[in-house]
C-alpha positions as CSV (number, residue, x, y, z in Angstrom):
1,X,9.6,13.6,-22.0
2,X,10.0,10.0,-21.0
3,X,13.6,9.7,-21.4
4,X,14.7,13.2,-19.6
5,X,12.4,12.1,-16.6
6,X,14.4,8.9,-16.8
7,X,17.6,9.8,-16.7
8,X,16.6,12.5,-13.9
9,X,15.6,9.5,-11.9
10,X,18.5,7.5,-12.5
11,X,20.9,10.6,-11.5
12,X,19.2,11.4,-8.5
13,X,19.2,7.7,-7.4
14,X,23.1,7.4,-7.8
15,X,23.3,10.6,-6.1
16,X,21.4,9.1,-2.7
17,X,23.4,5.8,-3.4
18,X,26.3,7.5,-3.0
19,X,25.6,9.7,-0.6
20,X,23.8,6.6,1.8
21,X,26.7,4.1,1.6
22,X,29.4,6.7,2.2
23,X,27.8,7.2,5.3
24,X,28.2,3.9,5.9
25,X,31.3,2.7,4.7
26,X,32.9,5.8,3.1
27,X,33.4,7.3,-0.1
28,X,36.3,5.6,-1.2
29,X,34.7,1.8,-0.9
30,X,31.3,3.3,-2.2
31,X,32.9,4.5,-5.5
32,X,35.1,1.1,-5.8
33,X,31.3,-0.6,-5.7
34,X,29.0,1.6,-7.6
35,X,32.2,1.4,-10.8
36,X,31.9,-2.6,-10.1
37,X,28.2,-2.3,-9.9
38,X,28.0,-0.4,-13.3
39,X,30.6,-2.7,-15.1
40,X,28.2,-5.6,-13.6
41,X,25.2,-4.1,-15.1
42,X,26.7,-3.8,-18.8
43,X,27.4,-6.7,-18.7
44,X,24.3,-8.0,-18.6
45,X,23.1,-5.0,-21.0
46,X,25.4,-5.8,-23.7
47,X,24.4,-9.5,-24.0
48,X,20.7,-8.6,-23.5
49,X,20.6,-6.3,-26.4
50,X,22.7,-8.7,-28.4
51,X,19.9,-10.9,-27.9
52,X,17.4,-7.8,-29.0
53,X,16.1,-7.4,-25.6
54,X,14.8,-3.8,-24.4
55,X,17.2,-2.4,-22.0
56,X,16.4,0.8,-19.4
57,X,20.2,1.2,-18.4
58,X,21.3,0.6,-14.9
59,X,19.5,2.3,-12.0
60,X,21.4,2.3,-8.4
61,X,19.0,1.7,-5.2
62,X,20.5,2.6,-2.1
63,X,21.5,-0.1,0.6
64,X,20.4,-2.4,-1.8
65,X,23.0,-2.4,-5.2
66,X,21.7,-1.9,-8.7
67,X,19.0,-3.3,-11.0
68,X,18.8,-3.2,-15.2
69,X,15.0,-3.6,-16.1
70,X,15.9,-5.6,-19.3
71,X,12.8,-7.6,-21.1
72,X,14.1,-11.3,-20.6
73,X,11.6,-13.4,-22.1
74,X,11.2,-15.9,-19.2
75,X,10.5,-18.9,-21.7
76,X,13.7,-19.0,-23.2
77,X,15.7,-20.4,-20.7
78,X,18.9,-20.3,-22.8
79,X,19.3,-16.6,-23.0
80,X,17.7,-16.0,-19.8
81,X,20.9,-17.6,-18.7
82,X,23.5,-16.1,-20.5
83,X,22.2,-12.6,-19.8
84,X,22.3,-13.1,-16.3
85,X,26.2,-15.2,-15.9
86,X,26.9,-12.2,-18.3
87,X,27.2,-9.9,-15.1
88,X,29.2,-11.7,-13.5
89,X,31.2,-12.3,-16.3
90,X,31.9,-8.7,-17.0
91,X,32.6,-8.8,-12.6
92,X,35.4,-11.4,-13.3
93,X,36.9,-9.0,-15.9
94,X,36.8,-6.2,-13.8
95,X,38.4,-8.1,-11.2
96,X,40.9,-9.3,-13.2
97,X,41.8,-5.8,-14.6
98,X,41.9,-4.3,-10.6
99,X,44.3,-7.0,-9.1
100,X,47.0,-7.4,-12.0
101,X,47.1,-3.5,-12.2
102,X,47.9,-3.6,-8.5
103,X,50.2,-6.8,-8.7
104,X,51.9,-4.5,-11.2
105,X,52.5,-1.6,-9.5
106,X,52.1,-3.0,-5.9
107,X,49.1,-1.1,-5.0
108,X,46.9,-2.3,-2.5
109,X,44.6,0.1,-2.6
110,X,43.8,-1.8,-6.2
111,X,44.4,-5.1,-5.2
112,X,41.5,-4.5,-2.3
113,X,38.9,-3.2,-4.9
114,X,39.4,-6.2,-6.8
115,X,38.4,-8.5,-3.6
116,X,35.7,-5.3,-3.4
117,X,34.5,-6.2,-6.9
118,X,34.8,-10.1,-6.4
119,X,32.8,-10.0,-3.4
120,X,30.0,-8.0,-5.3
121,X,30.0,-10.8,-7.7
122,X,30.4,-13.5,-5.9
123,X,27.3,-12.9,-4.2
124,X,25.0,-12.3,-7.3
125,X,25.9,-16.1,-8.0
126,X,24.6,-17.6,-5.3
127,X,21.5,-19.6,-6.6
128,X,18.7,-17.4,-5.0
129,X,16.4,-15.4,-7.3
130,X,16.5,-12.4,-7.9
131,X,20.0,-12.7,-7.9
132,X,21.8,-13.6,-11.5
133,X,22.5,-17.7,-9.5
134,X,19.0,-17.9,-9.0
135,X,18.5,-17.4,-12.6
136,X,20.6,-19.4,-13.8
137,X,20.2,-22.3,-11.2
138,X,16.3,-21.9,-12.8
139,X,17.6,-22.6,-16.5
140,X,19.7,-25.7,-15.3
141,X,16.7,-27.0,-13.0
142,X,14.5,-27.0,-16.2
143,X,16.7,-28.7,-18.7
144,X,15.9,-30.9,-21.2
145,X,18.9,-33.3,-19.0
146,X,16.2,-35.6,-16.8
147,X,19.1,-36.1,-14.2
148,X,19.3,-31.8,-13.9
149,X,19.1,-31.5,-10.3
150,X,22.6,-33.0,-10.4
151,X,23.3,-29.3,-10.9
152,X,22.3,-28.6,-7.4
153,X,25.3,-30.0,-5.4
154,X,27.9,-27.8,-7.1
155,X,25.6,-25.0,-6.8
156,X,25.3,-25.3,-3.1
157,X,28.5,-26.5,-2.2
158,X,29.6,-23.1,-3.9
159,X,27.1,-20.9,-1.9
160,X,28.0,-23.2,1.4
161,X,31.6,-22.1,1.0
162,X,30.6,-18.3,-0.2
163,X,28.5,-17.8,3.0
164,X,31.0,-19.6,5.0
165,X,33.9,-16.8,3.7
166,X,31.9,-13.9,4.1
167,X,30.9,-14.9,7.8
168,X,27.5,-15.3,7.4
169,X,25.4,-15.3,10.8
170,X,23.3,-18.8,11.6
171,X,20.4,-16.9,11.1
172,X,21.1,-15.5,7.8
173,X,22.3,-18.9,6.4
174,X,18.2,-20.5,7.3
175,X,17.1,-17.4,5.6
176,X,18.8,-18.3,2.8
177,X,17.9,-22.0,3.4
178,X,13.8,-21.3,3.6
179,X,13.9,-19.2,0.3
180,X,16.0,-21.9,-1.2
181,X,13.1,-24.6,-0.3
182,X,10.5,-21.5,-1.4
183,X,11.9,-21.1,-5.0
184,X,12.7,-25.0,-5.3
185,X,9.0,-25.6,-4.4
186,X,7.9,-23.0,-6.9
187,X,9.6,-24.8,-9.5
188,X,8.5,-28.3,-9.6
189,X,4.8,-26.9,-9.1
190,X,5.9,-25.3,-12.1
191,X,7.2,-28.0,-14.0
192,X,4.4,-29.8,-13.1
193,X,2.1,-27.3,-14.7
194,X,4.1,-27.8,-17.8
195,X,3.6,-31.5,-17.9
196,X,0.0,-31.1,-17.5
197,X,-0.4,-28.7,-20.6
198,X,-1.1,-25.6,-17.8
199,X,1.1,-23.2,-19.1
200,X,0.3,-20.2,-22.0
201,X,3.7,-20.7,-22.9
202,X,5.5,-23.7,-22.9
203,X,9.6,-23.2,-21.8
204,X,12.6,-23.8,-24.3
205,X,14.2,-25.9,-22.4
206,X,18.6,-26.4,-22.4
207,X,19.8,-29.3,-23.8
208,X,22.4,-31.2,-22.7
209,X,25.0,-28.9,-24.0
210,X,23.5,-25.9,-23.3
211,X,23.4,-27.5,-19.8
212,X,27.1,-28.5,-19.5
213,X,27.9,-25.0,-21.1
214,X,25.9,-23.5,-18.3
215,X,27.1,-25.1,-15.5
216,X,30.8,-24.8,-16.9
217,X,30.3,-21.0,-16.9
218,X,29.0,-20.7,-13.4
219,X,31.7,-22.8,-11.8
220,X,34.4,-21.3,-13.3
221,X,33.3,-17.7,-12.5
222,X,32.8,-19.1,-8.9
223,X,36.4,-20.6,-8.5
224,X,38.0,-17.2,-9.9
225,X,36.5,-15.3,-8.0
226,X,36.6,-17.2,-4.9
227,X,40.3,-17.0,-5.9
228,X,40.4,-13.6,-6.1
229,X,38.8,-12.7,-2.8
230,X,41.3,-15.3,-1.3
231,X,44.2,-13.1,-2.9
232,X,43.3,-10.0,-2.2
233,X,42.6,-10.5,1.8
């Protein structure tokens, strides 16, 4: 019974999604979206169950986007990172796919769902949990690399210039700002814990590698699709 009542729910929720955000910003947009918010959400289900991880499939929340319940185990900082870059990964794809098909056929109408898609991306890396940054800004902040909060500047530098294209209000941008401090807080209370012997279960932390192969990924699925969005305008 479990899984007919959940793929009832998941149905009925992409039916509101749709129906909500066409009201707002028509139907033609909202299915450009929910297909780049699906190819997202594989993206992070594919690597997740590569890793053995439960998956629940992608449920779509209206106003808000899409989540994928998927059992990260929240020790294991290296695959807690790669599942979540994976989404945007599988966005940069996408994106890639949308624009040269337009730049091929000179079609605007696909070159504007690619900035549609890169956009959606885009803003699932800015380094804020929930959001796929925040995740893995929270892998980099506890590698085994002592000097890790190096890995902050490029990470806000990106999100500086992401909120700065998108035309983020003041207001918005301290928001932002507080929950950064929030979450930053959160974490060296945490680390601290872990010095002290306070956590159940101690974190598998990146090494240096894992670090730079971290940070590599995330940068250079910023720049594209910063690049994209700068293309497609």
């Amino acid at each position: 019974m479990g899984q007919p009542n959940s793929a009832m729910k998941k149905l009925i929720l992409t039916l509101v999604a749709f129906v909500v955000w066409s009201a707002l910003i028509g139907w033609k947009v909202t299915l450009i979206a929910m297909s780049g918010l699906w190819i997202h959400g594989m993206g992070h289900i594919l690597v997740a169950r590569h890793y053995g991880m439960k998956t629940s499939g992608i449920y779509f929340i209206p106003l808000l986007g899409a989540v994928e319940p998927i059992g990260i185990e929240q020790d294991n900082l290296w695959q807690m990172a790669m599942v979540s870059l994976a989404g945007p990964f599988a966005g940069v794809i996408n994106t890639a796919l949308l624009y040269g098909i337009g730049y091929v056929i000179n079609s605007e109408v696909a070159i504007a769902a690619a900035g549609v898609v890169a956009v959606i991306n885009l803003f699932n890396l800015i380094p804020l949990s929930p959001l796929d940054g925040g995740r893995a800004m929270q892998a980099l902040m506890v590698s085994a690399f002592q000097k890790a909060w190096v890995g902050m500047i490029p990470l806000a530098i990106i999100c500086f210039a992401f909120l700065r294209i998108i035309g983020v209000s003041p207001i918005m941008f301290i928001f932002l700002s507080v929950i950064a401090v929030v979450q930053i807080k959160k974490e060296m209370d945490t680390q601290q814990a872990e010095e002290e012997g306070k956590l159940q279960t101690p974190r598998i932390r990146l090494n240096l590698r894992e670090f730079l192969y971290v940070m590599g990924i995330y940068t250079t699925l910023t720049i594209v699709l910063l690049e994209f969005i700068i293309l497609s305008s």
